[in-house]
TIBA-399394 format. One line per field, with one value per residue (C-alpha): residue in one letter; x, y, z; residue number from 1. Coordinates in Angstrom, 1 decimal, decimal comma. Layout:
BEGIN
rest A_... $
x X_... $
y Y_... $
z Z_... $
nr NUM_... $
***
This chain:
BEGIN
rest X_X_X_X_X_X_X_X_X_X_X_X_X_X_X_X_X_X_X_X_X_X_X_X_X_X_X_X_X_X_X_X_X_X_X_X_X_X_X_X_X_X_X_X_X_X_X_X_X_X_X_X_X_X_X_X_X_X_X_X_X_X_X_X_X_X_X_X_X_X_X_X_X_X_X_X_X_X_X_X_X_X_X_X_X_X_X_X_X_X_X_X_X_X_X_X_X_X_X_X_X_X_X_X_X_X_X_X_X_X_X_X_X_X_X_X_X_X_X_X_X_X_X_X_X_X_X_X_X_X_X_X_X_X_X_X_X_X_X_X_X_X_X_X_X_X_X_X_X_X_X_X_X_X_X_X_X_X_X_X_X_X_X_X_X_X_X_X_X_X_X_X_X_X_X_X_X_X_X_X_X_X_X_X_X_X_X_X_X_X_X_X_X_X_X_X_X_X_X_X_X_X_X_X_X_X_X_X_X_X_X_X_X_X_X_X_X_X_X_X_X_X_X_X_X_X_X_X_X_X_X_X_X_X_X_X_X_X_X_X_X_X_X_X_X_X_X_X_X_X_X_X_X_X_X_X_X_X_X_X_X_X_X_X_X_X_X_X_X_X_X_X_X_X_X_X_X_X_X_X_X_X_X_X_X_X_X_X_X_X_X_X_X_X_X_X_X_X_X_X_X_X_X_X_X_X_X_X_X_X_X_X_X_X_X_X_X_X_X_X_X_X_X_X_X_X_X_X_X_X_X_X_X_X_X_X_X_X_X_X_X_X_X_X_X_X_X_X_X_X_X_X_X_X_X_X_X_X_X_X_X_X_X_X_X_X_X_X_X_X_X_X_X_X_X_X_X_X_X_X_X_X_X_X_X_X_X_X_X_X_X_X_X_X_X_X_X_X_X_X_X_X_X_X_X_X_X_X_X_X_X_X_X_X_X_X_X_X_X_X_X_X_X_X_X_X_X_X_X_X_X_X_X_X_X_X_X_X_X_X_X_X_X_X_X_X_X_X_X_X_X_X_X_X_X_X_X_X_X_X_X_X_X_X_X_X_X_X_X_X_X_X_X_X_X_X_X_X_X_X_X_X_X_X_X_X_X_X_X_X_X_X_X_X_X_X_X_X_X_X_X_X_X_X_X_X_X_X_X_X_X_X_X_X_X_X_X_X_X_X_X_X_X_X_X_X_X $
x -17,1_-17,2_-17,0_-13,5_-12,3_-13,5_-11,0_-10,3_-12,0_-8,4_-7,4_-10,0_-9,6_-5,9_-6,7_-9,2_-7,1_-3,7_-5,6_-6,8_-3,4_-1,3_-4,6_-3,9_-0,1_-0,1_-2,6_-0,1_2,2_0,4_0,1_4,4_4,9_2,3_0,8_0,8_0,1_2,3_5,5_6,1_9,2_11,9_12,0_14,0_14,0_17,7_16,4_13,5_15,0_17,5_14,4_12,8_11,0_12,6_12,7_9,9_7,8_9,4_9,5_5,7_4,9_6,7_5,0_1,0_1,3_2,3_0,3_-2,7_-1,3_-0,7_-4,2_-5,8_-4,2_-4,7_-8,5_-8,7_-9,8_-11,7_-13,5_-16,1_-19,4_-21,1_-21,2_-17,7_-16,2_-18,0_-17,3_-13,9_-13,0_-15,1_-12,6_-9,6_-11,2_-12,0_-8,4_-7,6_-10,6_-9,3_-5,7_-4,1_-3,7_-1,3_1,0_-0,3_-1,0_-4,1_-6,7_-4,9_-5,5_-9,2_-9,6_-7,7_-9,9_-12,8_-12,2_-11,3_-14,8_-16,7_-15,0_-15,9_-12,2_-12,2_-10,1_-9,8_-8,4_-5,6_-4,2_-5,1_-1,6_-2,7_-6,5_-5,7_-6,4_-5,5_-3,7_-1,8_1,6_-0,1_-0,3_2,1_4,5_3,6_-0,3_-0,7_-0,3_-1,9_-5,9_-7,9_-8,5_-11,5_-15,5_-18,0_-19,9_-16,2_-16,1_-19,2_-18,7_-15,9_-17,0_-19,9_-17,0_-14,9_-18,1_-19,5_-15,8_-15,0_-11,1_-8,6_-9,6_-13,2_-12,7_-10,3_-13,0_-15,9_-14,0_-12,8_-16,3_-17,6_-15,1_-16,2_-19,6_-18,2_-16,7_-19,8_-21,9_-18,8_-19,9_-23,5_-23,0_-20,6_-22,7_-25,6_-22,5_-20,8_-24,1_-24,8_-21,1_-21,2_-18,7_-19,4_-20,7_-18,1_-15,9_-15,1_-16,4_-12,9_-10,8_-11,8_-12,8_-10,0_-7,2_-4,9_-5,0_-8,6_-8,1_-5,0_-6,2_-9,4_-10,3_-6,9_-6,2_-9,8_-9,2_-12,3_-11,3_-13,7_-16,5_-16,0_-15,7_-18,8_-21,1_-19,6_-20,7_-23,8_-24,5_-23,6_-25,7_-29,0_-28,6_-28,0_-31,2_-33,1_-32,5_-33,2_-36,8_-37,3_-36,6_-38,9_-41,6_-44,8_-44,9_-46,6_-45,8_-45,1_-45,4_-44,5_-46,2_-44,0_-44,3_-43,4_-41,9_-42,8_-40,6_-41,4_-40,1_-40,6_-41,1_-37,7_-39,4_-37,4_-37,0_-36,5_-34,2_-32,2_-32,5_-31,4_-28,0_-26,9_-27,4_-24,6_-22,4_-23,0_-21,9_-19,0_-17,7_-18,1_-15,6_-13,2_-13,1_-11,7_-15,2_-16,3_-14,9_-18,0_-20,6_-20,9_-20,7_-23,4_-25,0_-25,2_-27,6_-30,7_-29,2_-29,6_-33,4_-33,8_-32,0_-33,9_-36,5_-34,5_-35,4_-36,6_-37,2_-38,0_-38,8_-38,4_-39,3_-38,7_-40,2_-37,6_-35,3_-37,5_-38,7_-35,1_-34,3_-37,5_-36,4_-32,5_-34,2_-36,6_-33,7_-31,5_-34,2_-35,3_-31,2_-31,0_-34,0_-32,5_-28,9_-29,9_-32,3_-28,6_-26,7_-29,1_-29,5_-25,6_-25,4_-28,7_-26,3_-23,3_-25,2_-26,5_-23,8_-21,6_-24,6_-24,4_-21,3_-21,1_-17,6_-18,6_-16,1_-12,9_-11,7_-11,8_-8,5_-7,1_-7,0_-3,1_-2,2_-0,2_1,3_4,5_5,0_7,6_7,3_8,0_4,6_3,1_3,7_3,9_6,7_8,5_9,0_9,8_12,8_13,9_14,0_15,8_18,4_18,8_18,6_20,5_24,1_23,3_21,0_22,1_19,3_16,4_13,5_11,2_8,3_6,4_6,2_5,7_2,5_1,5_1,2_-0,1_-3,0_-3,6_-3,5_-5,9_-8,6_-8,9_-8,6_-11,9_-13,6_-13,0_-13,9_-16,9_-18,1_-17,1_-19,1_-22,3_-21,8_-22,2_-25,2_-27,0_-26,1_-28,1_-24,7_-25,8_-24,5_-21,1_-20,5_-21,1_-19,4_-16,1_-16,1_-15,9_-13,6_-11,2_-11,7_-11,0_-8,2_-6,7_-7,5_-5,1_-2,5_-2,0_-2,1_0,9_0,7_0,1_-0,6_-1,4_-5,0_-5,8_-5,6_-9,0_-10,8_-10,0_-10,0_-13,5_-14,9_-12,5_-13,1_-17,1_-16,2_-12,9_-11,6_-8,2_-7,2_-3,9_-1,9_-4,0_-3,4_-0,1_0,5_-1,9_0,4_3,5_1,7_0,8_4,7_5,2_4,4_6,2_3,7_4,3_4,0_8,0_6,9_9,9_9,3_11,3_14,6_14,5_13,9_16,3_15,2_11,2_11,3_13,3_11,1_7,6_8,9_10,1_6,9_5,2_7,2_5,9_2,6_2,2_4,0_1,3_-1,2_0,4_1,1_-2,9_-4,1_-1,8_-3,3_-6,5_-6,5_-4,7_-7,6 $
y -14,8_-18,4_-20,1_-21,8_-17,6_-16,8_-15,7_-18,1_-16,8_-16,7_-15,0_-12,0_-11,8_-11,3_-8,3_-6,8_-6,3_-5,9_-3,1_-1,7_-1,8_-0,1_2,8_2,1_2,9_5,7_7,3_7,1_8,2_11,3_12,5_12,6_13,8_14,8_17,9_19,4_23,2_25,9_27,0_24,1_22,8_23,0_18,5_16,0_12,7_12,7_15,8_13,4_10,7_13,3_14,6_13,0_10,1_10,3_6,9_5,6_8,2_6,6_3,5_3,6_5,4_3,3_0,3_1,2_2,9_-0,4_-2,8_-0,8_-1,1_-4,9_-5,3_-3,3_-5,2_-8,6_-8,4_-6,2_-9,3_-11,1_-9,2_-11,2_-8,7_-5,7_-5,4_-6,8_-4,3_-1,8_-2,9_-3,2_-0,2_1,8_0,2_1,2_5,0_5,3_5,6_8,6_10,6_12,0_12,1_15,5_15,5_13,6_14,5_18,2_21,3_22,3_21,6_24,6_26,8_25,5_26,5_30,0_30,5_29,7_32,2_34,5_34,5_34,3_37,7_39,3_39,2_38,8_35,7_35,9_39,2_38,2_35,3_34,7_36,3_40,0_39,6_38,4_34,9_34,2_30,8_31,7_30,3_27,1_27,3_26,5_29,1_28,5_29,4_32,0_34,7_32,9_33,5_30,8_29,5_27,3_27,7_29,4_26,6_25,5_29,0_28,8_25,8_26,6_29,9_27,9_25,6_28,5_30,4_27,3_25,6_29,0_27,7_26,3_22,3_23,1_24,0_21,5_18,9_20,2_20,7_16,5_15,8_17,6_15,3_12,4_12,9_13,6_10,3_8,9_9,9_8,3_5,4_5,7_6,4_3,6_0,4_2,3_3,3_0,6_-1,3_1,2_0,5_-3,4_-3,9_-5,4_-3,0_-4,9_-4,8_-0,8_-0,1_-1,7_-0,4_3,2_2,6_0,5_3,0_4,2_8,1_7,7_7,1_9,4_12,2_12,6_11,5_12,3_15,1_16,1_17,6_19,1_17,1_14,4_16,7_17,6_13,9_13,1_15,6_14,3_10,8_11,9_14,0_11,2_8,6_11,2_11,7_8,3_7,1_10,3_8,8_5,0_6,1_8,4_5,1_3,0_6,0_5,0_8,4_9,9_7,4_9,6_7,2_8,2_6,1_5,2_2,6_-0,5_0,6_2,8_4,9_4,7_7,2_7,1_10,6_11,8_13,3_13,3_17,5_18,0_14,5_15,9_19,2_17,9_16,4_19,9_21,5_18,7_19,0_22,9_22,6_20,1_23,4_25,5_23,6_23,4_23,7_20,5_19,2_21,1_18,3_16,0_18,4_17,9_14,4_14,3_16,8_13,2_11,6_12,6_11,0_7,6_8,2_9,7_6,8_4,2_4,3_3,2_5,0_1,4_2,6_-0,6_-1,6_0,1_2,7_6,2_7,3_5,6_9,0_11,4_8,9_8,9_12,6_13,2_10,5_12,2_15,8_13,9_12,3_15,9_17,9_15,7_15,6_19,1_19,9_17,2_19,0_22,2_21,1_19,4_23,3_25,2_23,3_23,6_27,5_27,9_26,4_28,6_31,6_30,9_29,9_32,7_35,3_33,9_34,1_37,1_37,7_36,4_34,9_35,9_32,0_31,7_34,1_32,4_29,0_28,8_29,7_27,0_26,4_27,6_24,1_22,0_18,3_15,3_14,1_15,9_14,5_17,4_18,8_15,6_15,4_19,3_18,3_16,0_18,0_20,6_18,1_17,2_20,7_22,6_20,9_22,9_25,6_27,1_28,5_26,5_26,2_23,4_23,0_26,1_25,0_20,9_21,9_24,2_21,8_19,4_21,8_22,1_18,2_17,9_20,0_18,2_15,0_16,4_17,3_14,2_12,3_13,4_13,7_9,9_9,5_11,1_9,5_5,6_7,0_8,0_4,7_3,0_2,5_1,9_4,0_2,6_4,5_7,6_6,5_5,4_8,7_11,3_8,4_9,3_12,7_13,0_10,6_12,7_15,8_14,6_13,4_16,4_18,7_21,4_19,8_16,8_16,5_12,7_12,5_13,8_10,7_9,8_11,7_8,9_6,4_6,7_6,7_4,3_1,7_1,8_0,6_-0,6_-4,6_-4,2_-1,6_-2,6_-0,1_2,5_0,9_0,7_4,9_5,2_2,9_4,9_8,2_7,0_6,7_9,9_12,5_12,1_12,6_16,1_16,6_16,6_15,4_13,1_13,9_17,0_14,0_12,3_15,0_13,8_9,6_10,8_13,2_10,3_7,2_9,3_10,0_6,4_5,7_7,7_7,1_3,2_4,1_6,0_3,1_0,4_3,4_3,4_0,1_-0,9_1,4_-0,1_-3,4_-2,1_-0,3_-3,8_-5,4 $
z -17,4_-16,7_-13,4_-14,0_-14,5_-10,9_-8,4_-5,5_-2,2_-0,9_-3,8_-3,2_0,7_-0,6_-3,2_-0,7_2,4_0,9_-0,9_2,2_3,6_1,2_2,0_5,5_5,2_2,7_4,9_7,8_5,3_4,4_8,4_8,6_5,2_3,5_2,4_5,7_5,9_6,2_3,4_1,1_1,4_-1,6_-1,4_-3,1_-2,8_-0,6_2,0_2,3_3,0_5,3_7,1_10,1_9,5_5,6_4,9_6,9_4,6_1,5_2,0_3,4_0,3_-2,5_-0,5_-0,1_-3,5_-4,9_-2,5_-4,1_-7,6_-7,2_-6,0_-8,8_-11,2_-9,9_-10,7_-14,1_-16,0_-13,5_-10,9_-8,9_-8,7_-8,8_-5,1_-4,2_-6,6_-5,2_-1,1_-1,7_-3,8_-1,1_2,2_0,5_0,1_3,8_5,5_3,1_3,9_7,4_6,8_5,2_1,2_-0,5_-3,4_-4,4_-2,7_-5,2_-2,2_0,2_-3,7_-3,5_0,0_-0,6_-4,1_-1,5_0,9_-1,6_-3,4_-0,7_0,7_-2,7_-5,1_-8,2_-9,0_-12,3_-12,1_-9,9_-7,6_-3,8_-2,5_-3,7_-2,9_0,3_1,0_5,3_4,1_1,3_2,8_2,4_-1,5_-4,1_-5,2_-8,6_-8,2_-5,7_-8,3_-11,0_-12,0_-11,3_-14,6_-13,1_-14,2_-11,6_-10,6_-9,0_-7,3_-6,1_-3,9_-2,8_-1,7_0,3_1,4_3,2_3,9_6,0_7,0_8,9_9,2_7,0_8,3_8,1_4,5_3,5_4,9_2,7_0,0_0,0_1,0_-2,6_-4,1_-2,0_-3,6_-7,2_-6,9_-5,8_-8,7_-10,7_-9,3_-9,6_-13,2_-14,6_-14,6_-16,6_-19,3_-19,2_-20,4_-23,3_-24,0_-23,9_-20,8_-17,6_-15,3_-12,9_-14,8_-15,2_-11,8_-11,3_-13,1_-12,2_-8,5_-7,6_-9,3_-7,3_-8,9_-7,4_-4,0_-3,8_-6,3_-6,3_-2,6_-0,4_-3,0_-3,3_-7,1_-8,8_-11,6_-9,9_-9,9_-14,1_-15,0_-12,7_-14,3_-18,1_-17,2_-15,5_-18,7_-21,0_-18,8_-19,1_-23,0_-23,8_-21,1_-23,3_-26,7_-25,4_-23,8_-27,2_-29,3_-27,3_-26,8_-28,3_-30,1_-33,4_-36,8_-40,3_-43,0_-46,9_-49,3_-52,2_-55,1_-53,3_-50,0_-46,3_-45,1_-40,9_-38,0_-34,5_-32,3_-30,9_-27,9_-25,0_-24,6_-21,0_-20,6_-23,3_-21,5_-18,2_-19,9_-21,1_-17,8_-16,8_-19,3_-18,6_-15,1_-16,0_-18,1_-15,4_-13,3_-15,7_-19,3_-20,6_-19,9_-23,0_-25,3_-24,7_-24,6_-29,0_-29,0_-26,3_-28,5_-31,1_-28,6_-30,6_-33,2_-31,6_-31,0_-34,5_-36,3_-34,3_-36,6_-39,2_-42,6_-44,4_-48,2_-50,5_-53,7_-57,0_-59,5_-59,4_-56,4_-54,1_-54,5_-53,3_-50,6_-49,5_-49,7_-47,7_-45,1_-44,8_-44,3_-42,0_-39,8_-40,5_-39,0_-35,6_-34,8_-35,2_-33,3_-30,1_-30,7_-30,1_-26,6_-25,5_-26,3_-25,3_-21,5_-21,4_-22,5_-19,7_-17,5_-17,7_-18,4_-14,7_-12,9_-14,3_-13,2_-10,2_-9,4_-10,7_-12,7_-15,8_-18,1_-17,3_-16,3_-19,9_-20,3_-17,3_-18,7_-20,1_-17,0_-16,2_-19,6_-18,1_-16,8_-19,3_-17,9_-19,9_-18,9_-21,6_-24,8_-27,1_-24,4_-24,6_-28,3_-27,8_-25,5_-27,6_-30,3_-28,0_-27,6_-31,0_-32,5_-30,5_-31,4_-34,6_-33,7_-30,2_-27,7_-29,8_-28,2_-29,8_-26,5_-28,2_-31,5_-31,0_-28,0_-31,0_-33,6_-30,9_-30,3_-34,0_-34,5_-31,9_-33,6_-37,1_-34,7_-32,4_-35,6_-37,5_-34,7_-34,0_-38,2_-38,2_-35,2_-36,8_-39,9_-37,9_-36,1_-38,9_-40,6_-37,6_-34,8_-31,5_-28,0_-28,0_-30,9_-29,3_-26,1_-27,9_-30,1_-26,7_-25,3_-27,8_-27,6_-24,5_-24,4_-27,8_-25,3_-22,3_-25,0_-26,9_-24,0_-22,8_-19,4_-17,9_-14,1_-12,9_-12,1_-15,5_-16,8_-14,9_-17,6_-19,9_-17,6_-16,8_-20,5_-21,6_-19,1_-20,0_-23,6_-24,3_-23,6_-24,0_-21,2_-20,2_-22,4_-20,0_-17,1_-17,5_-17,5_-15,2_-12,9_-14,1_-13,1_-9,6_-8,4_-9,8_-6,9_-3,6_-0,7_0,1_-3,9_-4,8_-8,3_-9,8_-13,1_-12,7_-11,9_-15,4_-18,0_-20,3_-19,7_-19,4_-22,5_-24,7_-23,3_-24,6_-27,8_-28,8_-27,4_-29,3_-32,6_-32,0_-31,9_-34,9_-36,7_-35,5_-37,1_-40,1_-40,3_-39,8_-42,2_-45,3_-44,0_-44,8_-47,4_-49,3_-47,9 $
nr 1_2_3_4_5_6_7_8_9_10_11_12_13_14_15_16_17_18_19_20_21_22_23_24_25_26_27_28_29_30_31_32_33_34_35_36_37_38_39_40_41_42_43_44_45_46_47_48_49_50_51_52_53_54_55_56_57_58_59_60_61_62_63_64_65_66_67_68_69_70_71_72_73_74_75_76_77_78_79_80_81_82_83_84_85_86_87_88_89_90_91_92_93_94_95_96_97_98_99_100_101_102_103_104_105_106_107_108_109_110_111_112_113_114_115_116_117_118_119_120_121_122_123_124_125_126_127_128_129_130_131_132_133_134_135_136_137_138_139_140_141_142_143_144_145_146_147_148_149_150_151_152_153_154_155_156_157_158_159_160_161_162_163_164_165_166_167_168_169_170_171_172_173_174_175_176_177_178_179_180_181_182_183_184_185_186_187_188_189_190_191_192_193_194_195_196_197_198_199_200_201_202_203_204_205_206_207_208_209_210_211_212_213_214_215_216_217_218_219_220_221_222_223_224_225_226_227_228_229_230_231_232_233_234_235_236_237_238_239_240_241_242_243_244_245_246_247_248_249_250_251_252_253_254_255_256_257_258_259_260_261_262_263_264_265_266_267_268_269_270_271_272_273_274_275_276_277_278_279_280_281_282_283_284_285_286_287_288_289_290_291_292_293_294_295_296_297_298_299_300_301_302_303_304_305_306_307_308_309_310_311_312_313_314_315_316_317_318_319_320_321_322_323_324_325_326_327_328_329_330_331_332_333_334_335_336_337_338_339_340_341_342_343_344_345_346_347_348_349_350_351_352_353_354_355_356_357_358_359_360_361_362_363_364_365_366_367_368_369_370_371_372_373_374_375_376_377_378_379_380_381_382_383_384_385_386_387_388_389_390_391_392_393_394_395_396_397_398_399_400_401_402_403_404_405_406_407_408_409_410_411_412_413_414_415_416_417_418_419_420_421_422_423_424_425_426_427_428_429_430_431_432_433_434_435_436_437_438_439_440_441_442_443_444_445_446_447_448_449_450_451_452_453_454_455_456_457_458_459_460_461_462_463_464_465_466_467_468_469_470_471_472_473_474_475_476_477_478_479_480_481_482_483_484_485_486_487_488_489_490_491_492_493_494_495_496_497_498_499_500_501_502_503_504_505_506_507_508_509_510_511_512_513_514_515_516_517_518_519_520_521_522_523_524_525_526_527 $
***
């Protein structure tokens, strides 16, 4: 970044404190119409606006959501430094720590799931209304007969959460300060990424910090989806720090001899850093599962170290062949041997925190839980409900959402698997980090895209890999600004009021870019 691309100081004082007072205001917001406790209301946007203080809360809404839009925006190309991002980001967080929860009732389900454990019910077995929870009315219809379908190391803090909260505010408070300190270790993580992934550390502390579906969805709405995308960056940023030390170790040299050329190999070494980054990625699964779609391409770390040394085989005659088979067993056998330190911390992991929680692995049957959501948010259900309205002027009663989140599932699989072969295939061919960090990028992002449901601040998942590698974000940015406007403030989500427009909109959408896709790879494959 050059000096002529520097914001003005005006310019900044601007983005900082109209930032902080669209955090301000929605704060404000969230104490009038909020998430409050008690019975959710049955809201729409008119008995709202109807209520007391209806269009006060909306208008303050639409205006400190946007105010922190604008501001986020404003710098995603230029931000000034490390330390301003990280000052600034860090004001506009404050005003929501202390106010009640904006835009979903999942944090009185945390505290419930909390007090359940901690007295002893078996939450996967059953929701918190039959095993008792004392502030169930506080919880969303939808989920207080549901099975938690979240890991144990999730259950386990919020079991110490209730245990030491001792009331519902107590809790609540612990519960955001565990997701104050996920976000923290966010932060803490993203300049060492964004380096192995050649973006200014500045730069993506931005563009995660400074998002809006942080500071209302992770911090006021104190989702553990902070604390699963921490540990994945934590584990990426310990693998990655692993393989550089084991490139740059000074460790035993294997030569072969061959007519004309050496064949040279650095030590992997490294065990208990690789170790350490399972036992993240571990605990990352045992909040919720999603975080399991890293865990092999962090497994490709060892890869890094292993290809460092760079298999050099020269010259000519017949022994080069051998020389070269010995080399690929060589490399084969010293990735294998660093893969299986990565799974085997992760497995350690879980195996503990499920013993210690002590119900073992019944989250894992809980997980579709909440596939009984059809919201145009989710691609797969929009193309179904388009389908649905095509189809069923011929076919009457079709039902398309099954079949379309189906085939998304299945697409999603080769797409994970081919990923991460293509991703192995550049690391042995001597590829650097970013490599690895673009290939779970994708994965992940392939992961929220082809999911049943989509809430907002799963797009943080991909927000937080993507901005560590990627230069052109705005396409990202873009949904994530279109997802922040979707959930009123006591969690009325508007999605549900444009079916029809939302389902249509995502499959043109959609239909675009697979044409671009198409399109690049005939461009290739003439050139």
């Amino acid at each position: 970044m050059t000096g002529a691309q520097q914001p003005r100081p005006a310019t900044l004082r601007w983005v900082r404190y109209g930032g902080l007072a669209g955090a301000v205001l929605l704060a404000l917001v969230a104490w009038r119409g909020g998430v409050l406790p008690g019975p959710p209301p049955a809201s729409t946007p008119g008995t709202i606006w109807r209520g007391p203080y209806g269009p006060w809360i909306l208008i303050g809404w639409f205006a400190g959501t946007a105010a922190l839009t604008v501001a986020w925006w404003s710098l995603r190309r230029s931000v000034p430094s490390l330390r301003w991002a990280y000052v600034t980001a860090g004001l506009w967080l404050v005003p929501l720590l202390l106010a009640p929860p904006l835009g979903s009732r999942d944090l009185y389900s945390y505290a419930c799931q909390g007090a359940v454990f901690s007295g002893g019910g078996d939450l996967y077995g059953a929701g918190v209304a039959e095993l008792g929870c004392p502030w169930v009315e506080s919880v969303a219809l939808l989920w207080r007969d549901t099975p938690t379908p979240y890991g144990p190391v999730f259950l386990l803090l919020a079991g110490l959460a209730a245990t030491l909260g001792g009331s519902l505010t107590g809790t609540l408070l612990l519960l955001r300060g565990t997701a104050l300190a996920a976000v923290v270790l966010i932060a803490v993580c993203l300049p060492g990424l964004a380096r192995y992934g050649g973006v200014p550390p500045r730069r993506a502390v931005w563009l995660v910090l400074a998002c809006p579906l942080v500071s209302v969805h992770l911090i006021s709405g104190a989702h553990n989806d902070a604390l699963m995308i921490a540990l994945v960056a934590a584990g990426l940023l310990v693998s990655l720090s692993a393989a550089r030390r084991s490139r740059g170790a000074a460790g035993t040299v294997t030569r072969f001899a061959d007519v004309g050329g050496t064949a040279r190999f650095a030590d992997v070494g490294g065990t208990a850093r690789f170790a350490a980054a399972g036992v993240l990625l571990g605990c990352a699964v045992a909040v919720k599962a999603t975080a399991l779609v890293a865990l092999p391409f962090a497994m490709l770390a060892p890869a890094l170290a292993a290809g460092a040394a760079g298999v050099r085989v020269g010259g000519a005659g017949g022994g080069a062949a051998p020389v070269r088979w010995w080399a690929g067993q060589w490399w084969t056998g010293r990735w294998w041997a660093g893969a299986g330190v990565v799974l085997a911390g992760a497995v350690a992991a879980l195996a503990a925190a499920s013993a210690l929680a002590g119900l073992g692995l019944g989250w894992v049957g809980a997980l579709g839980g909440s596939d009984d959501l059809t919201q145009w948010t989710s691609p797969p259900t929009a193309v179904g409900f388009v389908v649905n309205y095509i189809g069923q002027t011929v076919v009457p009663g079709l039902d398309a959402v099954p079949w379309t989140r189906a085939a998304a599932l299945v697409l999603l699989a080769l797409f994970l698997v081919g990923c991460w072969l293509r991703t192995l295939r550049r690391l042995r061919a001597g590829a650097g980090a970013k490599v690895l960090l673009w290939g779970v990028a994708l994965a992940m992002t392939a992961t929220v895209a082809c999911a049943p449901v989509v809430y907002p601040w799963y797009l943080v998942w991909p927000l937080v890999l993507l901005a560590v590698v990627a230069h052109r974000t705005t396409a990202l940015l873009v949904v994530c600004t279109v997802a922040a406007f979707l959930l009123l403030p006591d969690s009325t989500n508007l999605a549900r009021f444009a079916k029809a427009p939302g389902a249509i909109v995502v499959t043109l959408v959609l239909a675009v870019l697979l044409g671009r896709l198409l399109h690049r790879r005939r461009a290739s494959r003439r050139a």
